[in-house]
N, CA, C and O atoms as a GROMACS GRO file, in nm:
protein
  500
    1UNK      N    1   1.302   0.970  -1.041
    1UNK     CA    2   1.197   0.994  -1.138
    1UNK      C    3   1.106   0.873  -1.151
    1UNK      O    4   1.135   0.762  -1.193
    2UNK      N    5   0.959   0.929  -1.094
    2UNK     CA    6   0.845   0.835  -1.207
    2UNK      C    7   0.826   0.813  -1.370
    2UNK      O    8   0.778   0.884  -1.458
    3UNK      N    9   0.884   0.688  -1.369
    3UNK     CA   10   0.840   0.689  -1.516
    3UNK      C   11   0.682   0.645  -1.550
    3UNK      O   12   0.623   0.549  -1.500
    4UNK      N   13   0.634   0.733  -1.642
    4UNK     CA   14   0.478   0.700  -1.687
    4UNK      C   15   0.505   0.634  -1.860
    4UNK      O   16   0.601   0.638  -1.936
    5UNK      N   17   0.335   0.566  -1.872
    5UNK     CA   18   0.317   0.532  -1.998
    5UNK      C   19   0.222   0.569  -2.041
    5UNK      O   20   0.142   0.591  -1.949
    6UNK      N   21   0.158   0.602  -2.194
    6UNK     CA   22   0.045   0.636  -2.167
    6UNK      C   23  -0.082   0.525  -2.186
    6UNK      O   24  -0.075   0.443  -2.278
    7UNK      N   25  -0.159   0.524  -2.126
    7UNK     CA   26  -0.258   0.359  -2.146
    7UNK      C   27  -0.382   0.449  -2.208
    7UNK      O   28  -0.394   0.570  -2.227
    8UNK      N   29  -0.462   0.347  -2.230
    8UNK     CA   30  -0.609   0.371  -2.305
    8UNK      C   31  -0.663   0.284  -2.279
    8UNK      O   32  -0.633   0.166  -2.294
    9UNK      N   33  -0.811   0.363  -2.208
    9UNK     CA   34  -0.897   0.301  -2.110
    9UNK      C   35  -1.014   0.334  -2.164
    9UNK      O   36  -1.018   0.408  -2.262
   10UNK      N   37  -1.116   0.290  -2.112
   10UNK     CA   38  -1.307   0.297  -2.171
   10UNK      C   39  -1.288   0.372  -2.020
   10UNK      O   40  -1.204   0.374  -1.931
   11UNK      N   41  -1.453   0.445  -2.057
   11UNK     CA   42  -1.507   0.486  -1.888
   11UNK      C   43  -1.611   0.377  -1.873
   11UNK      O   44  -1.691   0.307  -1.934
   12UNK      N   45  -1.561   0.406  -1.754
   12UNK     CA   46  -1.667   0.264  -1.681
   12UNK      C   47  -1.841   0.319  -1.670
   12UNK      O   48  -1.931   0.235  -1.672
   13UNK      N   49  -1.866   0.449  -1.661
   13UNK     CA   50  -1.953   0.467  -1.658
   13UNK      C   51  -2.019   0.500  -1.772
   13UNK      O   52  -2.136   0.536  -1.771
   14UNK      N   53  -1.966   0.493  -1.850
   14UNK     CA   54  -1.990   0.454  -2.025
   14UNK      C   55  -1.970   0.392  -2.104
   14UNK      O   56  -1.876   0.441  -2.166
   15UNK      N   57  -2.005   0.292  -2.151
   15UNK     CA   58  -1.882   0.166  -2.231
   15UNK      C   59  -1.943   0.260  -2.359
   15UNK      O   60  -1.879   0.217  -2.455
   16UNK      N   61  -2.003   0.331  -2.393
   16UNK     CA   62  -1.991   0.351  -2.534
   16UNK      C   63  -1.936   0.466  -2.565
   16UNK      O   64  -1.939   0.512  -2.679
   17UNK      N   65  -1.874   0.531  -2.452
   17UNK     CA   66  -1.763   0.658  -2.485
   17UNK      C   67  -1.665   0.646  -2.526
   17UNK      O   68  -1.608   0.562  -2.457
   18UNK      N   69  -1.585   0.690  -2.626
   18UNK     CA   70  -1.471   0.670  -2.695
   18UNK      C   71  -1.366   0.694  -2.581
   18UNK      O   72  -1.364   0.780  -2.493
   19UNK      N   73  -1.262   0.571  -2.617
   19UNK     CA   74  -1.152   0.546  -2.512
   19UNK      C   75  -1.078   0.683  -2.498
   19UNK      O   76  -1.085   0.768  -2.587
   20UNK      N   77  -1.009   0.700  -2.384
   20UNK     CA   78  -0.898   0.793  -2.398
   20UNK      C   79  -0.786   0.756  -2.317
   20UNK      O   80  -0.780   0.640  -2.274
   21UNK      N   81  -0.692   0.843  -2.289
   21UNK     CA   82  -0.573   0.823  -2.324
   21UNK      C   83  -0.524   0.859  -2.168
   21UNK      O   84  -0.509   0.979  -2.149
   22UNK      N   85  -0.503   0.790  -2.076
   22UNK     CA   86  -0.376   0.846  -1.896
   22UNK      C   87  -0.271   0.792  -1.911
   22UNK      O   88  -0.224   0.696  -1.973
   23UNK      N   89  -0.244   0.858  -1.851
   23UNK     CA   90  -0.083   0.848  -1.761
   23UNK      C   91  -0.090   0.761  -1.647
   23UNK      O   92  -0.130   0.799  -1.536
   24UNK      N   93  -0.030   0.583  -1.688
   24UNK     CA   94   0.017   0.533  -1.609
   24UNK      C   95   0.127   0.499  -1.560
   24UNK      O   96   0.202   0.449  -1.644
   25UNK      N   97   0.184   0.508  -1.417
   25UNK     CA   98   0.299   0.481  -1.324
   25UNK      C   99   0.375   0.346  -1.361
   25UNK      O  100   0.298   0.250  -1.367
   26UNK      N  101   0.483   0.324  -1.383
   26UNK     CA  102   0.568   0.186  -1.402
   26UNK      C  103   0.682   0.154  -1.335
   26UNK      O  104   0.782   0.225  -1.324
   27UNK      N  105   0.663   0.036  -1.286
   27UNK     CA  106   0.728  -0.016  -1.193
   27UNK      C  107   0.869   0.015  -1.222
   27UNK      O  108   0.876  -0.027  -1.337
   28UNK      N  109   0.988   0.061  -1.194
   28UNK     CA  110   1.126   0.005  -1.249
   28UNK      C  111   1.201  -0.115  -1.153
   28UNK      O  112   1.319  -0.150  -1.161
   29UNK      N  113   1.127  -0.151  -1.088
   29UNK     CA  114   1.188  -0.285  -0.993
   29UNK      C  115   1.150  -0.300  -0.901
   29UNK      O  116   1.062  -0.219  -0.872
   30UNK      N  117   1.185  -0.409  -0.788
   30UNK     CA  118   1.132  -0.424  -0.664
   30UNK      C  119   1.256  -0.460  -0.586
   30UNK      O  120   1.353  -0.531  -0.611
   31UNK      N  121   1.216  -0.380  -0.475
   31UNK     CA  122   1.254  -0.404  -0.342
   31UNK      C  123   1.201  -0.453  -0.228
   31UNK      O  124   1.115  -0.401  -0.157
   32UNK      N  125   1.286  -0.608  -0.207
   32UNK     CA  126   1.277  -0.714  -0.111
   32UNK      C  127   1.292  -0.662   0.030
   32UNK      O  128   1.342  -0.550   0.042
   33UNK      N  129   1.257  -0.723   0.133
   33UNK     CA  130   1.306  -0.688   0.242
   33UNK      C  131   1.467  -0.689   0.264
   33UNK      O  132   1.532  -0.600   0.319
   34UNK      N  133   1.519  -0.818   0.205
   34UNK     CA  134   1.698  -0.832   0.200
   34UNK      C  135   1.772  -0.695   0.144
   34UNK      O  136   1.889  -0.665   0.168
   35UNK      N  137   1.673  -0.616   0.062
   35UNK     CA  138   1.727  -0.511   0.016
   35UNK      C  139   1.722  -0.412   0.150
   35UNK      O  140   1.812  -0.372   0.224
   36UNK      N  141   1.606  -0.393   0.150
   36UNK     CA  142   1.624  -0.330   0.259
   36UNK      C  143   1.741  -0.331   0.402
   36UNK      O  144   1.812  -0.257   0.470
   37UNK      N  145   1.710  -0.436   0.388
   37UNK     CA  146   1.829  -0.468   0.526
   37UNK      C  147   1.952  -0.465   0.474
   37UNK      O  148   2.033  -0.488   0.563
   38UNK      N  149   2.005  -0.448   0.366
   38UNK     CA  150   2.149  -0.410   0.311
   38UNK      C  151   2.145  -0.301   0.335
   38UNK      O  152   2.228  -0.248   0.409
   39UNK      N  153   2.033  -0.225   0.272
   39UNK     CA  154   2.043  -0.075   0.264
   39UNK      C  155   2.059   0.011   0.438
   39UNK      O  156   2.122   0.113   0.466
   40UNK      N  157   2.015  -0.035   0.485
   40UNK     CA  158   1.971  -0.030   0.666
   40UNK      C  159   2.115  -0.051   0.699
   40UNK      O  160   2.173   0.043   0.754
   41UNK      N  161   2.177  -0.154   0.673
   41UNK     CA  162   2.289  -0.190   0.711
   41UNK      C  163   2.405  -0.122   0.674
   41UNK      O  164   2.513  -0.130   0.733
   42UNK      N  165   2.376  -0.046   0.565
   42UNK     CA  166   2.486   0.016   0.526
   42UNK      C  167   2.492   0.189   0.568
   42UNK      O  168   2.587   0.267   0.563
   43UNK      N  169   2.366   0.206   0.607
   43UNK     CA  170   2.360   0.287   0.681
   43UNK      C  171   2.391   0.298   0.822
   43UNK      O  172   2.374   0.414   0.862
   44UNK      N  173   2.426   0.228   0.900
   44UNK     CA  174   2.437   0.198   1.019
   44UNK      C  175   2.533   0.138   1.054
   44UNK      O  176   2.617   0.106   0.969
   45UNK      N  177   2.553   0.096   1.213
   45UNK     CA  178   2.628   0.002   1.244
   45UNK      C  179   2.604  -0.169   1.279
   45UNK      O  180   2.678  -0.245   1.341
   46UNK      N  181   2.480  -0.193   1.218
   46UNK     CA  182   2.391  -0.283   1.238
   46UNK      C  183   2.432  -0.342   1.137
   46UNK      O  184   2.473  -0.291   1.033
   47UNK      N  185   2.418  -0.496   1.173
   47UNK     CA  186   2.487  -0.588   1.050
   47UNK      C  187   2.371  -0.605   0.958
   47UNK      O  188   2.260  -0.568   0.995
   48UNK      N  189   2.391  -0.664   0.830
   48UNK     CA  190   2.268  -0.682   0.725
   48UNK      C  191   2.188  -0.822   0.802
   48UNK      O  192   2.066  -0.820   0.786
   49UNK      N  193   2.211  -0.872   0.837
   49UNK     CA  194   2.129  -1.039   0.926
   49UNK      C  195   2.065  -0.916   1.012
   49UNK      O  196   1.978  -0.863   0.943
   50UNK      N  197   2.074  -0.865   1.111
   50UNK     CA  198   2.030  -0.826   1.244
   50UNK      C  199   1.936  -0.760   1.174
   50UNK      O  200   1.820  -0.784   1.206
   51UNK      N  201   1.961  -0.666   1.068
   51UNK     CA  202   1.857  -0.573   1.053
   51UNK      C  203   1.722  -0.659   0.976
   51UNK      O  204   1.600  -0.644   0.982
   52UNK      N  205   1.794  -0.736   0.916
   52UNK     CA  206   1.713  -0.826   0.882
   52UNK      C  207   1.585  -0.898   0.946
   52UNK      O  208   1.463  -0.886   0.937
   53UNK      N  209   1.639  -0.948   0.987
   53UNK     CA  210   1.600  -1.047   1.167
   53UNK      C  211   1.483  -0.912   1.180
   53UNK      O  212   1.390  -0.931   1.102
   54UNK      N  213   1.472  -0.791   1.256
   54UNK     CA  214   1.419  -0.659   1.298
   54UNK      C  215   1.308  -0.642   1.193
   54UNK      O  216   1.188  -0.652   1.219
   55UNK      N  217   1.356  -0.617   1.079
   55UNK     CA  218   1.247  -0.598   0.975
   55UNK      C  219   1.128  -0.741   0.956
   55UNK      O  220   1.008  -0.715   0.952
   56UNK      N  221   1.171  -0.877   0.946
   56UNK     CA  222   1.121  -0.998   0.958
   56UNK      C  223   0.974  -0.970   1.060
   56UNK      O  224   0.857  -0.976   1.023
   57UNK      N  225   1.042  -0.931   1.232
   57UNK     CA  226   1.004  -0.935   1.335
   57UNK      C  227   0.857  -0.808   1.314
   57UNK      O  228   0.735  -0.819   1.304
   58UNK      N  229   0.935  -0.718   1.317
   58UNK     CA  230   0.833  -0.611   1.234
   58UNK      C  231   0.691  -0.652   1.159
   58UNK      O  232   0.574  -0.647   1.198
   59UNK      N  233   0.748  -0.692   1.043
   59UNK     CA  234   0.595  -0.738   0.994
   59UNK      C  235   0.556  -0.858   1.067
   59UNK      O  236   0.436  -0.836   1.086
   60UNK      N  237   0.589  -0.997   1.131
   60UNK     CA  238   0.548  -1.044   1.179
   60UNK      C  239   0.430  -1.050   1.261
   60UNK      O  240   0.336  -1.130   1.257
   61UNK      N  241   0.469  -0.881   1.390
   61UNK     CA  242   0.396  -0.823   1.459
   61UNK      C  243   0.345  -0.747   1.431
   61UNK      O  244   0.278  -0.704   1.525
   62UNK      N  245   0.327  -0.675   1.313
   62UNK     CA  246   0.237  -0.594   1.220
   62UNK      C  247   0.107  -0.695   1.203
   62UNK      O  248   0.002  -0.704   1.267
   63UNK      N  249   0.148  -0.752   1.110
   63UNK     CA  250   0.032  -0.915   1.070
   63UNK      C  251  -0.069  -0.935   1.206
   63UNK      O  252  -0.191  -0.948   1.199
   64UNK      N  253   0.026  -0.933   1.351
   64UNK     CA  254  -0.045  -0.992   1.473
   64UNK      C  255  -0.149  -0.905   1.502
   64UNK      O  256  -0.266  -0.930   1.531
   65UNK      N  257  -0.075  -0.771   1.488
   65UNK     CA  258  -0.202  -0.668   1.546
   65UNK      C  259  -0.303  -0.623   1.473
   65UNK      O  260  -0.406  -0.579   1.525
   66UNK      N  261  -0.283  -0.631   1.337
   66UNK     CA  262  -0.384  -0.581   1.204
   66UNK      C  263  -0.475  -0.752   1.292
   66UNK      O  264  -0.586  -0.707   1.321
   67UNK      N  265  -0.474  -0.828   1.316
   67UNK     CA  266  -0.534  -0.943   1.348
   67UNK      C  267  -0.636  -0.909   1.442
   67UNK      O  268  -0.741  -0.973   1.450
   68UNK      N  269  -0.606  -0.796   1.524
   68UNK     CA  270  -0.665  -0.779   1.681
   68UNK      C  271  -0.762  -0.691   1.617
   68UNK      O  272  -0.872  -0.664   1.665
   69UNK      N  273  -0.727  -0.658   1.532
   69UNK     CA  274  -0.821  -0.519   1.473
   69UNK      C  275  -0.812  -0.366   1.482
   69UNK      O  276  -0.883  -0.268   1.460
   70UNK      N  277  -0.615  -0.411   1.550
   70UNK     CA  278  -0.607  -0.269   1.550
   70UNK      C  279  -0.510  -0.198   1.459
   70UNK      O  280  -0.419  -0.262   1.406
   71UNK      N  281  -0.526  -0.051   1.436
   71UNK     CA  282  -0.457   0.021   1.355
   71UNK      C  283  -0.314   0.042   1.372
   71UNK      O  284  -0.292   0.127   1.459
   72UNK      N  285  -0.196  -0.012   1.310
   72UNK     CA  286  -0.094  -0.010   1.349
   72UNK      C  287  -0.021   0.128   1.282
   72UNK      O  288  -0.040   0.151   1.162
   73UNK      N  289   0.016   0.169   1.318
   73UNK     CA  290   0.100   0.308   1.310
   73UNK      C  291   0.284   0.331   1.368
   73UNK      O  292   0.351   0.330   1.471
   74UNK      N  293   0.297   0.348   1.224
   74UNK     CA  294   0.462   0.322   1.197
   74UNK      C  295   0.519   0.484   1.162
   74UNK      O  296   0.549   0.528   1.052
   75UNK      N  297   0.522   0.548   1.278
   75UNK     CA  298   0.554   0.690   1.280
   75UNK      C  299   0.648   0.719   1.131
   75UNK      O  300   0.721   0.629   1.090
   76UNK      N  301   0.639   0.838   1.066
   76UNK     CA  302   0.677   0.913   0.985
   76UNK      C  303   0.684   0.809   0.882
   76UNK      O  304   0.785   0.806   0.812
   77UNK      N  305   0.564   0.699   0.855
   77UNK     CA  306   0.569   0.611   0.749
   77UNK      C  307   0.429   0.606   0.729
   77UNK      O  308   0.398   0.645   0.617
   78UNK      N  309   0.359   0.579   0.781
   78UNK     CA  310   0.197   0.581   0.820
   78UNK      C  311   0.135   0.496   0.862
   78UNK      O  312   0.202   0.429   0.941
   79UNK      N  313   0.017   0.454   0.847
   79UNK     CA  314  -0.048   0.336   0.925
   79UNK      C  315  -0.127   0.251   0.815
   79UNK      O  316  -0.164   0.276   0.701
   80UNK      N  317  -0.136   0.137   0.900
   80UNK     CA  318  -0.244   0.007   0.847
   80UNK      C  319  -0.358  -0.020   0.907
   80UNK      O  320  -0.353  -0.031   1.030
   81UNK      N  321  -0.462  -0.034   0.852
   81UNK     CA  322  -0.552  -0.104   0.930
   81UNK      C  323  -0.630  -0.180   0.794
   81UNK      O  324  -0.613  -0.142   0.678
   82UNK      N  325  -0.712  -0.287   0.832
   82UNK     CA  326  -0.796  -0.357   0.755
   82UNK      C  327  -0.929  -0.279   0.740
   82UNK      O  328  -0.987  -0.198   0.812
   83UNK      N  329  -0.960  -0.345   0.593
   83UNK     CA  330  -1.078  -0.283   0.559
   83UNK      C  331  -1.180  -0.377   0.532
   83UNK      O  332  -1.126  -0.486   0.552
   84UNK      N  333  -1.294  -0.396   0.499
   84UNK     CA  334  -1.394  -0.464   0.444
   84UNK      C  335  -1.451  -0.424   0.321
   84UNK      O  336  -1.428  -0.312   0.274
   85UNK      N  337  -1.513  -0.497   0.273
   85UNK     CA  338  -1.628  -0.514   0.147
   85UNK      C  339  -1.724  -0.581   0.173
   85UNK      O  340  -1.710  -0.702   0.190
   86UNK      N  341  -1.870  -0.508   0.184
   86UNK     CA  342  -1.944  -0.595   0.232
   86UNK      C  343  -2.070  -0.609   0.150
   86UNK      O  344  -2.100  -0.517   0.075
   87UNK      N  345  -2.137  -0.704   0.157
   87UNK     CA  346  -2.315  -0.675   0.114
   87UNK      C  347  -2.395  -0.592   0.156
   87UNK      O  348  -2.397  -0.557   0.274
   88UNK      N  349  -2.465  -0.553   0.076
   88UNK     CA  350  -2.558  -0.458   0.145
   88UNK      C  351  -2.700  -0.513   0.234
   88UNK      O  352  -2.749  -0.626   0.222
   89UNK      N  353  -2.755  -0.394   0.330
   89UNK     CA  354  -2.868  -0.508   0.392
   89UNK      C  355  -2.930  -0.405   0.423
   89UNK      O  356  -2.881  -0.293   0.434
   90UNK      N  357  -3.095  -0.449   0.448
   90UNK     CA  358  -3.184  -0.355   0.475
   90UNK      C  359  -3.174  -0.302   0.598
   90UNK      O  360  -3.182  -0.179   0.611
   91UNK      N  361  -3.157  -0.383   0.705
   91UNK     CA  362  -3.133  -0.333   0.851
   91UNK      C  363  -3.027  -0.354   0.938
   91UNK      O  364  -2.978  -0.466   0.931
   92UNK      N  365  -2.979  -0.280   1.017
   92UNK     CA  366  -2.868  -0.302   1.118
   92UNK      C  367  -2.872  -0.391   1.165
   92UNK      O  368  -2.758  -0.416   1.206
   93UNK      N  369  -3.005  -0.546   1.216
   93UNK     CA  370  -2.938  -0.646   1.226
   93UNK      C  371  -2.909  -0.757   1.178
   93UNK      O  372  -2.890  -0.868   1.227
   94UNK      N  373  -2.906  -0.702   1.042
   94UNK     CA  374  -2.901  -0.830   0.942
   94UNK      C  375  -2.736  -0.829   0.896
   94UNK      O  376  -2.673  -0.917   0.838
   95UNK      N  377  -2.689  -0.686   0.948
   95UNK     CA  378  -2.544  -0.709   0.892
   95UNK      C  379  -2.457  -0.792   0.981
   95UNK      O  380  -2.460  -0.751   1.097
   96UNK      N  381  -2.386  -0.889   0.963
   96UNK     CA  382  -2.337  -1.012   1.015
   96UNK      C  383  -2.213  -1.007   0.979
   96UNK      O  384  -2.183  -0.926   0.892
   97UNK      N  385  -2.104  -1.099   1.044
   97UNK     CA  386  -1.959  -1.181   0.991
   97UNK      C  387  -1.984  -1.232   0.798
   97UNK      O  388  -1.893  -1.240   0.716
   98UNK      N  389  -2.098  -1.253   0.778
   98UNK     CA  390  -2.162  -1.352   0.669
   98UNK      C  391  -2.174  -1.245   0.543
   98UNK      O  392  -2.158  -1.270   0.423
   99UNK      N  393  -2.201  -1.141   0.596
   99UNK     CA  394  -2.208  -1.010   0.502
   99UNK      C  395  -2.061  -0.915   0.426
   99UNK      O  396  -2.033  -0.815   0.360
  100UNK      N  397  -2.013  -1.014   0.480
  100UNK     CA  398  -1.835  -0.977   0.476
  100UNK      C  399  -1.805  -0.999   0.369
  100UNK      O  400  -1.800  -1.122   0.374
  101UNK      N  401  -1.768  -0.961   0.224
  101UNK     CA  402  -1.715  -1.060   0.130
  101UNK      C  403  -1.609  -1.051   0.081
  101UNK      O  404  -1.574  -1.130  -0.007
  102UNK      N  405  -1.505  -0.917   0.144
  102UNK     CA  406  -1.358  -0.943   0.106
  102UNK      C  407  -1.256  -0.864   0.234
  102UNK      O  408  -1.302  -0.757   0.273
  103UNK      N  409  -1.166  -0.895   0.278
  103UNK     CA  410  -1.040  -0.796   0.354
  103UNK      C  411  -1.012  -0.714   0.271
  103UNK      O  412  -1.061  -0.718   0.158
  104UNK      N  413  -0.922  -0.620   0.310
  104UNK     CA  414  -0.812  -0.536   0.240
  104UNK      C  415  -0.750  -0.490   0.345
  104UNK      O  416  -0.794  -0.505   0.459
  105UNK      N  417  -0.638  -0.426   0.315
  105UNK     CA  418  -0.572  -0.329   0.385
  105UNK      C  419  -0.560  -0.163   0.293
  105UNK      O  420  -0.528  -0.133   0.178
  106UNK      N  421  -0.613  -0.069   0.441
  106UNK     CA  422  -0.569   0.023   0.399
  106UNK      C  423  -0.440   0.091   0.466
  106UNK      O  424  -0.403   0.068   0.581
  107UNK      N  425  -0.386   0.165   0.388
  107UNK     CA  426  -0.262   0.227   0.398
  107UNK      C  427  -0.247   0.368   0.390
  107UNK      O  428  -0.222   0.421   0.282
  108UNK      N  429  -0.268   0.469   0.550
  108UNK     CA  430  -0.252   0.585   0.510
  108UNK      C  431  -0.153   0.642   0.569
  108UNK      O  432  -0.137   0.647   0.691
  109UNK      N  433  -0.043   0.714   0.443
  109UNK     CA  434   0.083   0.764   0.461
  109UNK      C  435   0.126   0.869   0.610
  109UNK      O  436   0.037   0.919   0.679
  110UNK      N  437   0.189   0.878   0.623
  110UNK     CA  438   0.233   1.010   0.708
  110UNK      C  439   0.246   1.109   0.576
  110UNK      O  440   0.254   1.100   0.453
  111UNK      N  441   0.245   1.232   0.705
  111UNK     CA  442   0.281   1.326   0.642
  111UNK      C  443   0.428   1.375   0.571
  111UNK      O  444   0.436   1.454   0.476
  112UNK      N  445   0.525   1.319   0.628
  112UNK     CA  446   0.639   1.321   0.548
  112UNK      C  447   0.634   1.215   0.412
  112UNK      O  448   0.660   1.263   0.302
  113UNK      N  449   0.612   1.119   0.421
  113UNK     CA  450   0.577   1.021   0.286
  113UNK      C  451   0.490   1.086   0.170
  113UNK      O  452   0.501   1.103   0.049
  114UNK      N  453   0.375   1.121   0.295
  114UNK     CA  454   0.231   1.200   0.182
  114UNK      C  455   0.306   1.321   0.062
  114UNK      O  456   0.290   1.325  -0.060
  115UNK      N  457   0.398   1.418   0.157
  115UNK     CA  458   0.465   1.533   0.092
  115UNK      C  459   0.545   1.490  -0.021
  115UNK      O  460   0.576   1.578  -0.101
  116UNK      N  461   0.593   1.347  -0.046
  116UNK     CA  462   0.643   1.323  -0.141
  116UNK      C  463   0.598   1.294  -0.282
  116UNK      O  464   0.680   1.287  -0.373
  117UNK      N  465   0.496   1.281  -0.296
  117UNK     CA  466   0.451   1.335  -0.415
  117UNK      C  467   0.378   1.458  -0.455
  117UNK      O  468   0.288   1.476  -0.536
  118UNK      N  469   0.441   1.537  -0.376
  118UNK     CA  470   0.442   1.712  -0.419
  118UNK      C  471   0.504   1.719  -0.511
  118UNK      O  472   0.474   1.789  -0.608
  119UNK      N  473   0.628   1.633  -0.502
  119UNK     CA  474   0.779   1.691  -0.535
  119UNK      C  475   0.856   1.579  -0.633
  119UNK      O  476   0.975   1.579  -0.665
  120UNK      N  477   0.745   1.479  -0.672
  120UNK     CA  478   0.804   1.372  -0.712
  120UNK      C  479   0.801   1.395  -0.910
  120UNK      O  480   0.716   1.446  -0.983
  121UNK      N  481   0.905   1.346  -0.935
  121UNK     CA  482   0.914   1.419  -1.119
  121UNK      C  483   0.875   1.309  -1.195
  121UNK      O  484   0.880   1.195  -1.148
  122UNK      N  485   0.829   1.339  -1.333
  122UNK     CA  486   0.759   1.207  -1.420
  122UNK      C  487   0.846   1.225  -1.546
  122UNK      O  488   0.871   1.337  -1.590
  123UNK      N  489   0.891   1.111  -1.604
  123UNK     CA  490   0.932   1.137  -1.758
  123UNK      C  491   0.878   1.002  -1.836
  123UNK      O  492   0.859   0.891  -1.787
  124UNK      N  493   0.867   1.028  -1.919
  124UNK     CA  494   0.768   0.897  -2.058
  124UNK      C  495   0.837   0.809  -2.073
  124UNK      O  496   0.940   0.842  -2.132
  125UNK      N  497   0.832   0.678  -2.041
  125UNK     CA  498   0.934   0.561  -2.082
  125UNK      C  499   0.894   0.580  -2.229
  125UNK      O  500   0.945   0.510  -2.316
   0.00000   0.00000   0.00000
């Protein structure tokens, strides 16, 4: 279960509209990679170090290729690729490296991940 809270927010496209009231998502903890690799490990016959070591290696070479500029894709989990934020400009050759003003990463699920919040339940902390 998702636990929600409820928050109270302005609209941005109105600051003089009276606030109202969503449903926000709350964390109940985090999971480390070490977790992971217990959990991996205990599933398997793979020791918790090795799987460890694997997962380490993983993002390592995740990091390398999001670098190259390419879209990395982690079957039945989904993919990464980087994004931009840029300035705006009057003509195609004014947009430059210089016009750049932030990274991101985007993150789009697979379809088995995506399906999980079909099915995923909420209760009110």
């Amino acid at each position: 279960m998702v636990k929600i809270k409820p928050l109270q927010k302005s609209n941005p496209r109105d600051l003089t509209a009276e606030k109202k009231f969503y449903a926000q998502a709350i964390a109940t903890g985090t999971t480390d990679l070490e977790r992971l690799a217990y959990l991996v490990s205990n599933q398997s016959t793979v020791r918790e170090a090795d799987c460890y070591a694997v997962i380490l290696s993983l993002v390592h070479n995740i990091v390398d290729e999001l670098e190259q500029g390419k879209i990395v894709k982690l079957d039945k989990l989904g993919s990464f690729q980087v994004g931009v934020r840029s300035l705006p400009s009057e003509t195609e050759k004014e947009v430059s490296a210089n016009s750049v003003k932030s990274a991101h990463l985007n993150f789009r699920p697979d379809t088995k991940l995506r399906s999980l919040l079909k099915n995923v339940g909420f209760t009110l902390n």
